[in-house]
C-alpha positions as MATLAB code, in Angstrom:
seq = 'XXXXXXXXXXXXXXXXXXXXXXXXXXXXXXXXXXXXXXXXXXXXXXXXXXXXXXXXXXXXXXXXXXXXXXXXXXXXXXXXXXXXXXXXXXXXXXXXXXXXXXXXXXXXXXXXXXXXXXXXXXXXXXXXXXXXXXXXXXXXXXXXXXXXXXXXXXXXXXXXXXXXXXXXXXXXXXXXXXXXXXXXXXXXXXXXXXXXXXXXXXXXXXXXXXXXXXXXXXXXXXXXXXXXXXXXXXXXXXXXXXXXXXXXXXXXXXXXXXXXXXXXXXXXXXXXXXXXXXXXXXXXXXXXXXXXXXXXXXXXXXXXXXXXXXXXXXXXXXXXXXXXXXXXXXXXXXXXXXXXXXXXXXXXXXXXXXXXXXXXXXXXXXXXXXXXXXXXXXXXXXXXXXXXXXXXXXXXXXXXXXXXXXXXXXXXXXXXXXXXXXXXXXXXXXXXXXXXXXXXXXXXXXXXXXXXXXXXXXXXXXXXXXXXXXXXXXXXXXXXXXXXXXXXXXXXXXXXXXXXXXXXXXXXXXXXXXXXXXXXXXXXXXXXXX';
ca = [
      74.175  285.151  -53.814;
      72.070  284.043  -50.998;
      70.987  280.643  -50.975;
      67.079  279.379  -49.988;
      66.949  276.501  -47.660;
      63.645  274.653  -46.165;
      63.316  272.585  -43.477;
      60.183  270.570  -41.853;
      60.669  269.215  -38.069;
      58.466  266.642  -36.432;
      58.211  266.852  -32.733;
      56.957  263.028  -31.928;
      56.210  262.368  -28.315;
      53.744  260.197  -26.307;
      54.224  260.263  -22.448;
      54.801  257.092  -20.608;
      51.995  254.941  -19.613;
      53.322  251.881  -18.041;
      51.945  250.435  -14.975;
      54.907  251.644  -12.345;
      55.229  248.347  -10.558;
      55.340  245.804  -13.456;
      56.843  248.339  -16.262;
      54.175  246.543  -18.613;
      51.568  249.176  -20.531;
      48.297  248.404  -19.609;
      44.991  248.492  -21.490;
      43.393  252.021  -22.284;
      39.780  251.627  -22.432;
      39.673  255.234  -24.347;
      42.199  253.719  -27.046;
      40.434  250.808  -27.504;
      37.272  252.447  -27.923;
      38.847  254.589  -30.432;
      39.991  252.290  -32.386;
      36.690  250.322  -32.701;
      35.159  252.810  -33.857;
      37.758  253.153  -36.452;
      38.184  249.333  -37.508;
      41.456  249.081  -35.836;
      42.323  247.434  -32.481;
      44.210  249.275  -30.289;
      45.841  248.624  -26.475;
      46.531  252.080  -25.828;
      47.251  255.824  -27.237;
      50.736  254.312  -28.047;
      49.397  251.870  -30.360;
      46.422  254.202  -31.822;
      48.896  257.228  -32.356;
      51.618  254.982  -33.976;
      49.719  253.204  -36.495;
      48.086  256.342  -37.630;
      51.273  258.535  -37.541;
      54.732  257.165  -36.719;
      54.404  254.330  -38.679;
      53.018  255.633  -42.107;
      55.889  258.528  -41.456;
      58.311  255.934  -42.433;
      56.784  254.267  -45.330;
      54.200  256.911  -46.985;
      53.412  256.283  -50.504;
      53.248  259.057  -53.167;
      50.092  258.245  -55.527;
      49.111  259.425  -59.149;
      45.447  258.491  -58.677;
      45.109  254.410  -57.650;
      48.652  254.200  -58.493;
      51.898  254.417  -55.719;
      54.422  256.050  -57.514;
      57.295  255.903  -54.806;
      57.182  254.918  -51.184;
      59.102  257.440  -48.617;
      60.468  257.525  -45.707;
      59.715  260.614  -44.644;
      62.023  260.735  -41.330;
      64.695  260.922  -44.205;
      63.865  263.911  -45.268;
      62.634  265.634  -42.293;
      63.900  266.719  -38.698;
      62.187  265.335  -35.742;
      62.867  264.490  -32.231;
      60.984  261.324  -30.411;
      60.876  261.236  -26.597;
      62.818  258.614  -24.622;
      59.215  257.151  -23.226;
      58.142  257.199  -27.067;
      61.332  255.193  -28.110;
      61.246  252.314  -25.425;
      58.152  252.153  -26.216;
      58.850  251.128  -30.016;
      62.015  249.329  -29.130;
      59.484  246.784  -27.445;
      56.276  247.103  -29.675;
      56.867  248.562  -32.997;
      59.962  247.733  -34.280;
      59.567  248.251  -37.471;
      58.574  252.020  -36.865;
      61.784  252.542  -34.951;
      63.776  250.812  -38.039;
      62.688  253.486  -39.938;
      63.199  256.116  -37.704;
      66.755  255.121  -37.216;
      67.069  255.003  -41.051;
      65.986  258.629  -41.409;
      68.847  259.434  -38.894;
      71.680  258.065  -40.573;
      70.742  258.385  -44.296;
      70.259  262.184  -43.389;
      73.810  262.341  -41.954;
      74.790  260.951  -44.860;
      72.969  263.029  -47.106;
      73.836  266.786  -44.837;
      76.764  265.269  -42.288;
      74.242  266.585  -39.351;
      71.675  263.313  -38.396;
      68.069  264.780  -38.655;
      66.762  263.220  -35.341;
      67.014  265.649  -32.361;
      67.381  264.346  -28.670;
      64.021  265.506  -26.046;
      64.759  265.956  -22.429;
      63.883  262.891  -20.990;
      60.124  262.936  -20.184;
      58.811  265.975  -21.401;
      58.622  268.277  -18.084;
      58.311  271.726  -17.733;
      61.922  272.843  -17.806;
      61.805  276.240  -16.477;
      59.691  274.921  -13.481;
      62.209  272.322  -12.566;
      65.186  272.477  -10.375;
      68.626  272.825  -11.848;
      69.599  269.620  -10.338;
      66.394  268.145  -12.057;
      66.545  269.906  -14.762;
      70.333  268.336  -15.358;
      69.105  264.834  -14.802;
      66.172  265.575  -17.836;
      69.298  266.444  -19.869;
      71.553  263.485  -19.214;
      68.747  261.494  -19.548;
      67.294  262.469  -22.243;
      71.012  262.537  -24.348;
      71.677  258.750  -22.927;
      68.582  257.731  -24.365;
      69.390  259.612  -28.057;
      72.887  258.241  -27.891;
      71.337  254.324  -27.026;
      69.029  254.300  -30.587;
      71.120  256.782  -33.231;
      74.417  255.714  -32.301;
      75.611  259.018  -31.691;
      75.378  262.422  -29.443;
      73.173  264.347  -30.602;
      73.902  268.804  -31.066;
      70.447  269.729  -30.981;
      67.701  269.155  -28.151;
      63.689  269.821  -28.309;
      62.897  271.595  -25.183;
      58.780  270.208  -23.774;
      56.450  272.445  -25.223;
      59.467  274.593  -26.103;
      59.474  275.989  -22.342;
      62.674  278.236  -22.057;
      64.276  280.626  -19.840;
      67.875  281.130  -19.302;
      68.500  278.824  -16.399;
      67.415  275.975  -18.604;
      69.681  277.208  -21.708;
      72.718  277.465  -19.757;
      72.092  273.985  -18.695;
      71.298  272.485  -21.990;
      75.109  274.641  -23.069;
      77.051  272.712  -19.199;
      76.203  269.333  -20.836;
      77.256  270.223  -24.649;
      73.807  271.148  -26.009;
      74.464  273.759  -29.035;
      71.115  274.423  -30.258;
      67.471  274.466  -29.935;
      64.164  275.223  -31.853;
      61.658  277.903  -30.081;
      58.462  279.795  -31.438;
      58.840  283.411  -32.498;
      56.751  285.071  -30.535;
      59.122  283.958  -27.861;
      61.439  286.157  -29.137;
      62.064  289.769  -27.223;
      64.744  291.732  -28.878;
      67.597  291.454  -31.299;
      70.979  293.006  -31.755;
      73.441  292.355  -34.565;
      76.929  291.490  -34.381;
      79.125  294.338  -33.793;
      76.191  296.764  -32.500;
      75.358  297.326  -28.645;
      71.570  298.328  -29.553;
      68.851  295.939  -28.890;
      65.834  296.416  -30.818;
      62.642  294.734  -29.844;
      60.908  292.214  -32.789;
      58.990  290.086  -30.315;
      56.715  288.028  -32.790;
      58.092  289.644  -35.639;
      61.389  288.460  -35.721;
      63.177  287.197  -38.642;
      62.517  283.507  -38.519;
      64.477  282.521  -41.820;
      68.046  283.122  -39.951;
      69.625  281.484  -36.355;
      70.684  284.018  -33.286;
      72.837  283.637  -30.596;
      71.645  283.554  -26.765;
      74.140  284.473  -24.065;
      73.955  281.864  -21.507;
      77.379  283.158  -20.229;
      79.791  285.275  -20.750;
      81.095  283.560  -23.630;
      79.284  280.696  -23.943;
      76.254  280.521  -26.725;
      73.543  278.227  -27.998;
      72.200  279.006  -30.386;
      68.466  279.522  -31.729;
      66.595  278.337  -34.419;
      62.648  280.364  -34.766;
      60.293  277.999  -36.654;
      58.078  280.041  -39.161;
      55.196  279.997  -36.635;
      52.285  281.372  -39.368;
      53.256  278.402  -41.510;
      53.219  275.576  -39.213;
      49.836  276.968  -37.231;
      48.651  276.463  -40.401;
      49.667  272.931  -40.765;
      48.387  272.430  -37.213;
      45.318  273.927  -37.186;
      44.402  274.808  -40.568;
      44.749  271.777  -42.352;
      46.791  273.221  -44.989;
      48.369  269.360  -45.594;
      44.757  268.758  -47.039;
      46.127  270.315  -50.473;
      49.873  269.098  -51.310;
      49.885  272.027  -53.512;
      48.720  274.728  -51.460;
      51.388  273.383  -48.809;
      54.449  273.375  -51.034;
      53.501  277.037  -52.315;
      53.112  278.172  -48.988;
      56.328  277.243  -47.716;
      57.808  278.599  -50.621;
      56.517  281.713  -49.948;
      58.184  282.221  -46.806;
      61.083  283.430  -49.013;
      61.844  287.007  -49.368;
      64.248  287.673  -52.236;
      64.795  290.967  -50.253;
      66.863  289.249  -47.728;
      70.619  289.745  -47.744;
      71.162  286.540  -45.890;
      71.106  282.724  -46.449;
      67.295  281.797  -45.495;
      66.214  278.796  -43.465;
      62.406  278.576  -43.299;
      61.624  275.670  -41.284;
      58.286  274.903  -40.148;
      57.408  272.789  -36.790;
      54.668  270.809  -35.604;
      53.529  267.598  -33.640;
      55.031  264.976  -35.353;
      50.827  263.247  -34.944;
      49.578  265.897  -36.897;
      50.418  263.980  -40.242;
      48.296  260.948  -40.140;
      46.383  261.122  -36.865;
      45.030  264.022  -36.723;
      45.107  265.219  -39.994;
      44.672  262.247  -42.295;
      46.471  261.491  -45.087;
      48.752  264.329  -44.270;
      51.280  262.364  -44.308;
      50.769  261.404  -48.117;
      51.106  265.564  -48.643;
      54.142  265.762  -46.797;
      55.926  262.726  -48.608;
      54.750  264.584  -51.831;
      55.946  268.263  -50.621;
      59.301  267.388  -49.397;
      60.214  265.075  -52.523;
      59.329  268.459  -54.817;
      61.630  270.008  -52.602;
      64.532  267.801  -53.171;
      64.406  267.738  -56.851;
      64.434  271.723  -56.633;
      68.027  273.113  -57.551;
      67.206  276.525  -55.951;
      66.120  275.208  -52.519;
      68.266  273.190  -50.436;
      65.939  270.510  -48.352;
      68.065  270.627  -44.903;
      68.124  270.031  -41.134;
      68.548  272.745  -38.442;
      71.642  271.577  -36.938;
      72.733  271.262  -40.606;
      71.993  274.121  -41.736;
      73.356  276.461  -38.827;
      76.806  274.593  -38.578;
      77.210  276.008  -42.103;
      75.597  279.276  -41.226;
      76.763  280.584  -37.784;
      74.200  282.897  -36.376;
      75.425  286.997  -36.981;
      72.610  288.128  -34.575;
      71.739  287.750  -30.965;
      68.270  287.494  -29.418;
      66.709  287.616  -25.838;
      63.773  286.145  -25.064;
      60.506  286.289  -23.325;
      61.111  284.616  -20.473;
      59.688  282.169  -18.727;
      57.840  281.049  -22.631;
      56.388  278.266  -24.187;
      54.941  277.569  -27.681;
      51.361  276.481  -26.438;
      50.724  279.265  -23.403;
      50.217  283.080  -24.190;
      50.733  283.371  -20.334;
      54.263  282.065  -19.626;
      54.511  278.519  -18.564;
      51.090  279.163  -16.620;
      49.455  276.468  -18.513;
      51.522  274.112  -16.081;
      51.039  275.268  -13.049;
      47.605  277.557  -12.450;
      44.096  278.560  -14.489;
      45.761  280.609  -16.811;
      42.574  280.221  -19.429;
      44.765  277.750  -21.665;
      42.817  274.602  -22.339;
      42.192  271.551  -24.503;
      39.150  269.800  -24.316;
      36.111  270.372  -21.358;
      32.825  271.158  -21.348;
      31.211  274.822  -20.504;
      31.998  276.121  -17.409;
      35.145  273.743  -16.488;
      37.820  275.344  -14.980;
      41.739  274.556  -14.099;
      42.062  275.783  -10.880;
      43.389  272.250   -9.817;
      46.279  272.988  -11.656;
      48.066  275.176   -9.101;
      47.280  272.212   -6.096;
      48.269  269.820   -8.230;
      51.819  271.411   -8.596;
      52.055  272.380   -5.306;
      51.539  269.080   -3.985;
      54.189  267.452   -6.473;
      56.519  269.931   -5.428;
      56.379  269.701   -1.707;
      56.269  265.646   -2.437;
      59.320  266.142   -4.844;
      61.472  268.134   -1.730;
      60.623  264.988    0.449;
      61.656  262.528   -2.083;
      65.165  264.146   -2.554;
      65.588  264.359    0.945;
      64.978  260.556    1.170;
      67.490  260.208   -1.788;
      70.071  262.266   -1.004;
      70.272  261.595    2.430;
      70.426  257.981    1.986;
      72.652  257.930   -1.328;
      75.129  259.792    0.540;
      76.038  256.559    2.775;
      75.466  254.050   -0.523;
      77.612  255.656   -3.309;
      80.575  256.253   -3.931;
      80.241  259.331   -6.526;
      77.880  262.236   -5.204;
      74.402  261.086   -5.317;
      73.030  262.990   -8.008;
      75.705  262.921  -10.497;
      74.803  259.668  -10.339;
      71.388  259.359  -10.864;
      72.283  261.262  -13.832;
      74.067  258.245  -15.207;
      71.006  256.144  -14.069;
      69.727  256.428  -18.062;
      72.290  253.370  -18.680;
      70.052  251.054  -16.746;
      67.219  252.682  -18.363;
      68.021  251.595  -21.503;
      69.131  248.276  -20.762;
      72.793  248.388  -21.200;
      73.838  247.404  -17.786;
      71.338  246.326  -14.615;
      70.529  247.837  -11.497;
      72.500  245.813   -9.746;
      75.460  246.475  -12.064;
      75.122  250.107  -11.789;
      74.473  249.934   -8.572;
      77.897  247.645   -7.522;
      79.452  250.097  -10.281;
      78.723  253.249   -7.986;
      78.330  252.116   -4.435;
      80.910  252.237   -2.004;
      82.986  249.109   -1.810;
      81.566  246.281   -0.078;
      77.926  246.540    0.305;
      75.565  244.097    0.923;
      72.823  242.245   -0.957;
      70.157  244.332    1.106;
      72.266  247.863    0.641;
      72.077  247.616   -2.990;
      68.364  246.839   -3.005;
      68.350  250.321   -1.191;
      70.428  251.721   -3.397;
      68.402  250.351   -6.678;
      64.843  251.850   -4.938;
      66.656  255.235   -4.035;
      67.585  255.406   -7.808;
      63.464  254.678   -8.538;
      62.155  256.935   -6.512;
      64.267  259.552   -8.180;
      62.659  258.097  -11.768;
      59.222  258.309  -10.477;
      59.715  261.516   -8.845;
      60.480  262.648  -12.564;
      58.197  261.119  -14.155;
      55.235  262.495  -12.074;
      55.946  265.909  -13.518;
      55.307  265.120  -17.478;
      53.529  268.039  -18.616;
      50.747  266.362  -20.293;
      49.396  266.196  -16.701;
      48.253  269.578  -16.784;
      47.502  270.096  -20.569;
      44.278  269.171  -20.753;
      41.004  270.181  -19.095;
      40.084  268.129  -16.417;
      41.716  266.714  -13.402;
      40.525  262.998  -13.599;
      41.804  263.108  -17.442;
      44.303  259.624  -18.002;
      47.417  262.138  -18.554;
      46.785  263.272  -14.918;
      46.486  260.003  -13.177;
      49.486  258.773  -15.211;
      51.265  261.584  -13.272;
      49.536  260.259  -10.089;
      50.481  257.164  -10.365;
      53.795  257.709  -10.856;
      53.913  259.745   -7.356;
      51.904  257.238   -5.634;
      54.810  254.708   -6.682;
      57.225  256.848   -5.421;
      55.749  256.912   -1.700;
      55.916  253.353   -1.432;
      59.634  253.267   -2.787;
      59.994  255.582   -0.335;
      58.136  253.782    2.243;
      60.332  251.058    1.830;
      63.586  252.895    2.485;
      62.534  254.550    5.580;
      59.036  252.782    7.110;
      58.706  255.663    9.321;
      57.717  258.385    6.544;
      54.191  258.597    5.529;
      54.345  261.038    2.607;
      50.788  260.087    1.383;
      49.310  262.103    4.315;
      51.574  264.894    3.627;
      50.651  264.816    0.045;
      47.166  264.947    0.431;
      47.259  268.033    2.753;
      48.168  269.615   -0.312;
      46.468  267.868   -2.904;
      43.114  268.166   -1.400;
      42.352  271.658   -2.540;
      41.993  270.394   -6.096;
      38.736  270.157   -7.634;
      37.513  267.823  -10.389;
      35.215  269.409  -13.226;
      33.027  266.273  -12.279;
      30.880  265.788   -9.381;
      30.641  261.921   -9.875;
      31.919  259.079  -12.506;
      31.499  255.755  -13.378;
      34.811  254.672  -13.316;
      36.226  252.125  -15.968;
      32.862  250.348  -16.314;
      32.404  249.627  -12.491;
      29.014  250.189  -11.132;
      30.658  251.780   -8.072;
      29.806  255.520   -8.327;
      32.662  257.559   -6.845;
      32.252  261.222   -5.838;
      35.209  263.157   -6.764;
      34.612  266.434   -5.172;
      38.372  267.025   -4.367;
      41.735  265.742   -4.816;
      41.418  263.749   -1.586;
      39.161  261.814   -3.461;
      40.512  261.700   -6.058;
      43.078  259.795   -4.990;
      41.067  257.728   -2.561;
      38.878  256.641   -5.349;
      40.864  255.934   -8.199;
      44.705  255.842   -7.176;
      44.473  254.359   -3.773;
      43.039  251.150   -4.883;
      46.127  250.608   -7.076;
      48.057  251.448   -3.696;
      46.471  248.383   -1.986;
      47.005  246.227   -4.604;
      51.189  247.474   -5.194;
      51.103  246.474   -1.097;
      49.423  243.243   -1.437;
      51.769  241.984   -3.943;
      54.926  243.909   -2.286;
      56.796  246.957   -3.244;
      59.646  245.813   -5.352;
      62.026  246.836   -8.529;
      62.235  243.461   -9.817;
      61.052  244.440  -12.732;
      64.276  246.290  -13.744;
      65.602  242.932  -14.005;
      63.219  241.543  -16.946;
      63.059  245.143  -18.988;
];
């Protein structure tokens, strides 16, 4: 008899927004603001986000009127993945959040033998527009981070905004990666085991059962479709409003007319319970308790569930795809008509500049890297920045690493070299987290995160080799994007700035930063206190 199990995953992610040179996370005047208004005070998005969301995930009370019945940790009973930017960020400010979280992990593993957190590539980039080599170092990253708080490798990764195509697949499968989670309408065509005829489902595909994508010949990862109907409703609809209406729902993604063991699993932003839905987190405590005390359902993980159910079928897939762009991944790199936010008339034709510019800065940077890591190491230079994550979590210094991998004998100043090489390939990472182009506008705080983090790298780079200038360079190509605003008062100054284009952009808002980074010199030192 086939058996009915349900799964919910949380996809939990904010991107980094520490100040580059100190590694300290600065006041947000937009977070602050919001939480005024809501009673609460707040640093910064991490702080507003968490306390509204990742927090009350982990201890959510189920009421009968005025009365808490139970208190649940809801990471126990659900999948999720946090990013690595997310979970330093908790390590250092909300501890008790990532107690929880790591609870969820291991009581689920107890409870299914598969852990229900899910490792993120590192800092939530665009995978299909990122090198291989990058795309590698995202990976490695991403995995040392997961293995650093659970204890443990993890079988399953979140892709960014579930951006696929087969070069990134076959790389998640080269560093042991078995299985991912992607929207159905990413879907192309299926073929079952033992048949050569593909037939196309696109959106329609079966999402209660896994499938197997050839990254290969023989090699596999598999694929897990979230019920996309269900969890847009969650999203967008507000279905956690009504606990009721939510459980019966999900139920009825069953169809008894199945011959197969069903999964329905449902997927969202981890923020939607709490933050921007409120109380939704009180719905989902309720929903997935009813679930466990149901003898016909199982209440399971992906990774769970598919190492007892091998996928039968095999899928392709529309490729390059994301789950949040109808147009590819064109949401990340041109005006595709994808937006979040603006005003009438706003357009996001700085996207395309603003990629172009990255990636001509990017090829510069690895030149810079390479080049110079080639005299300094002792292992090729880009396997080992992809063991770089163990200084990024603390568990040895730069130095360490650095004396660890460089070639015997080098000097005091050589392995400051080799420390700011190993930066600049951080920076030159982090200046490509997709939240950059998300959202409408190309002054928005996600952008100039981004900025930021390439402005840092120039220096680093600067430092290694005084001769470059790769701000000029940069801003041959960045100048041909255009903010939706003529002029803005910036942060409360009374300076007005005009911000026709992204040469002014960055001479008004992430040049002044510059002169400051260069006043107080252009070190890593702060590797050394993190």
């Amino acid at each position: 008899m086939a058996t009915k199990n349900m799964g919910v995953h949380l996809h939990c992610y904010q991107p980094d927004r520490k100040d580059p040179r100190t590694g300290l996370y600065p006041r947000q005047d937009s977070a602050v603001e919001f939480g005024r208004r809501n009673g609460k005070n707040y640093n910064n998005w991490n702080d507003a986000v968490c306390d509204r969301s990742y927090r009350t995930l982990g201890h959510t009370p189920i009421k009968a009127g005025d009365q808490v019945l139970e208190w649940v940790n809801i990471y126990r009973y659900a999948s999720f993945n946090f990013g690595a930017t997310l979970l330093d960020w908790m390590a250092l400010h909300a501890q008790d959040v990532l107690a929880n979280v790591i609870d969820g992990d291991k009581f689920s593993v107890a409870r299914t033998g598969h852990g229900n957190a899910m490792a993120q590539c590192y800092n939530h980039l665009i995978m299909p527009l990122a090198s291989t080599r990058d795309q590698r170092i995202q990976v490695a990253w991403g995995m040392g981070n997961f293995a650093h708080y659970f204890g443990r490798q993890p079988q399953m990764m979140w892709l960014p905004e579930c951006a696929v195509n087969r070069c990134t697949l076959k790389t998640l499968y080269d560093m042991g990666i078995r299985a991912t989670i992607l929207s159905p309408h990413q879907a192309w065509r299926i073929r079952e085991n033992g048949s050569n005829d593909w037939h196309e489902v696109n959106a329609s595909i079966d999402p209660s059962r896994p499938y197997k994508y050839e990254v290969g010949p023989g090699q596999f990862i598999t694929i897990v479709f979230y019920d996309k109907n269900i969890s847009q409703a969650v999203a967008f609809e507000k279905l956690t409003n009504d606990g009721r209406k939510f459980l019966d729902r999900l139920y009825s993604a069953f169809n008894d007319s199945r011959w197969h063991d069903q999964f329905v699993c449902t997927a969202t932003d981890g923020e939607t319970y709490g933050h921007h839905v409120p109380f939704g987190d009180m719905a989902l405590a309720w929903v997935l308790k009813e679930i466990e005390k149901d003898p016909s359902v199982n209440l399971t993980n992906p990774m769970a569930f598919i190492a007892n159910h091998p996928a039968s079928a095999y899928v392709q897939l529309h490729e390059p795809s994301a789950w949040s762009c109808s147009h590819g991944v064109g949401r990340w790199e041109r005006n595709c008509g994808c937006q979040e936010g603006g005003q009438p008339g706003w357009n996001q034709e700085w996207r395309y500049p603003l990629r172009q510019s990255l990636n001509w800065l990017k090829g510069e940077l690895d030149r810079v890297y390479e080049s110079a890591g080639a005299v300094l190491f002792s292992a090729p230079p880009w396997s080992v920045a992809e063991q770089y994550i163990s200084v990024l979590t603390g568990e040895m210094s730069a130095d360490e690493f650095v004396i660890k991998n460089g070639k015997p004998g080098l000097g005091q100043d050589e392995v400051r070299k080799a420390r700011t090489l190993l930066e600049i390939e951080r920076f030159g990472q982090l200046m490509f987290t997709s939240c950059g182009w998300y959202f409408c506008e190309l002054t928005g705080i996600e952008t100039l995160q981004n900025l930021e983090s390439a402005a840092w790298a120039i220096e680093l780079a600067h430092t290694v080799d005084p001769s470059l200038n790769l701000e000029n360079g940069f801003l041959d190509h960045f100048a041909s994007a255009h903010s939706n605003i003529d002029v803005r008062l910036w942060k409360g100054s009374q300076h007005e700035y005009r911000l026709a284009n992204g040469r002014d952009v960055w001479e008004c808002l992430i040049r002044p930063k510059m002169n400051e980074w260069e006043r107080d010199g252009v070190t890593t030192n702060h590797l050394e206190a993190a």
